[in-house]
N, C-alpha and C positions, 0 to 999 in steps of 0.2 A: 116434685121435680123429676125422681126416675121414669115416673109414668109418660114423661114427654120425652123419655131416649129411647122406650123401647121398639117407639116406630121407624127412626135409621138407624138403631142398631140390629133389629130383624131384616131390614134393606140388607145392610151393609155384609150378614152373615149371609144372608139369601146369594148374593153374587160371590165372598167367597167360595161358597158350598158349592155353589155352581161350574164355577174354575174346577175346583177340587176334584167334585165328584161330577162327571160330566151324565147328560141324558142320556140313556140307553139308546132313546127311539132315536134321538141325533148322532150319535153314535150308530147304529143301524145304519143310519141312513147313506154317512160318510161311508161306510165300508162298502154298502150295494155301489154306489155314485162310482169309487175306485174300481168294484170289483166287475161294472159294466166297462171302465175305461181298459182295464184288461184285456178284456174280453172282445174288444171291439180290435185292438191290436195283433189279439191272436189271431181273428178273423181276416183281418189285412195279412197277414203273413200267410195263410194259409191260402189265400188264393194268387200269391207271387208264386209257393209253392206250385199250386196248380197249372199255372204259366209257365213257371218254367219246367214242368214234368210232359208237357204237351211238346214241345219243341226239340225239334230234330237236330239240330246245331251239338256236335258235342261242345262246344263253347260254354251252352247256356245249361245242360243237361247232364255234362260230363265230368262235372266238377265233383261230385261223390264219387264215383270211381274213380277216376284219378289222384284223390287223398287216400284212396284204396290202394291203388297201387304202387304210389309213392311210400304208404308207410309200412305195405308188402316188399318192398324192395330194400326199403332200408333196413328191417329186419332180416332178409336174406342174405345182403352184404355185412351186416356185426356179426351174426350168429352162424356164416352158412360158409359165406366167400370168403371172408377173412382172414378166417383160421384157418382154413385152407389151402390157401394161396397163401398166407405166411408160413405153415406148414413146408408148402412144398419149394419154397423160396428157398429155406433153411437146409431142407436135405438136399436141394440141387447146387448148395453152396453161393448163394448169390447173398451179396450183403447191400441191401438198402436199409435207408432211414425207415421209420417204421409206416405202414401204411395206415391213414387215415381211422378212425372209428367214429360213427357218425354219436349224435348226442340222442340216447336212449331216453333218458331222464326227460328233454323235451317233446318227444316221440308219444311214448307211453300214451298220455291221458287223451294225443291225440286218437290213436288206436285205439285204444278201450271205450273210449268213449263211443265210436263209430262202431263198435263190436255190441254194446250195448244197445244203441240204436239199431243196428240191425237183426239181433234176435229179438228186439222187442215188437221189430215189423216180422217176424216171422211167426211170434206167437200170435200176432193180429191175426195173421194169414191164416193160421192151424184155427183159429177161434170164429172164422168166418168174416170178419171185419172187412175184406175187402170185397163182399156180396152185396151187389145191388139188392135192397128190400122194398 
């Protein structure tokens, strides 16, 4: 009688095992299949990039420097203008409510981030990377 279970019950382990421990080579496969769809994403973004690096428009071209200079400006004004001019508010005897301080803590990651990004085009730059081959 066992002799007649051992054929779906090696079935029956065979597709557990299977669930369990998946194929390598399918496994493989799904990762290349994702890791072209990546890839083909990337390539689409990088030629919007391209398009919009061509174009004259500050509109279309001007949006990096001007996150530039927005969050140059609002550092200038927490760090530079403010204490300043609350400074000289106080010794000229004027009394206002207090002035403004913008939100650093939102600021930051934007700046760092684009500070990142820009010395890492600058080490492309020192490494050759923007040489036609």
């Amino acid at each position: 009688m066992f002799p007649l279970l051992i054929g779906p019950v090696a079935d029956l382990l065979g597709k557990v095992l299977d669930r369990v421990i998946p194929d390598p080579a399918l496994r493989a496969q799904a990762e290349l299949e994702l890791a072209k769809a990546d890839w083909s994403v990337v390539q689409a973004q990088l030629a919007v990039n391209a398009e919009e690096a061509k174009s004259e428009s500050i509109f279309v071209s001007g949006w990096r420097p001007f996150v530039g200079w927005v969050c140059g400006a609002s550092l200038a004004w927490n760090f530079v203008a403010l204490p300043l001019l609350n400074f000289a508010l106080v010794a000229a005897g004027v009394h206002l409510p207090p002035l403004p301080a913008l939100a650093v803590d939102t600021l930051m990651p934007v700046l760092l981030g684009m500070l990142g990004l820009g010395g890492l085009r600058t080490f492309e730059k020192i490494q050759g990377a923007n040489k036609r081959r």
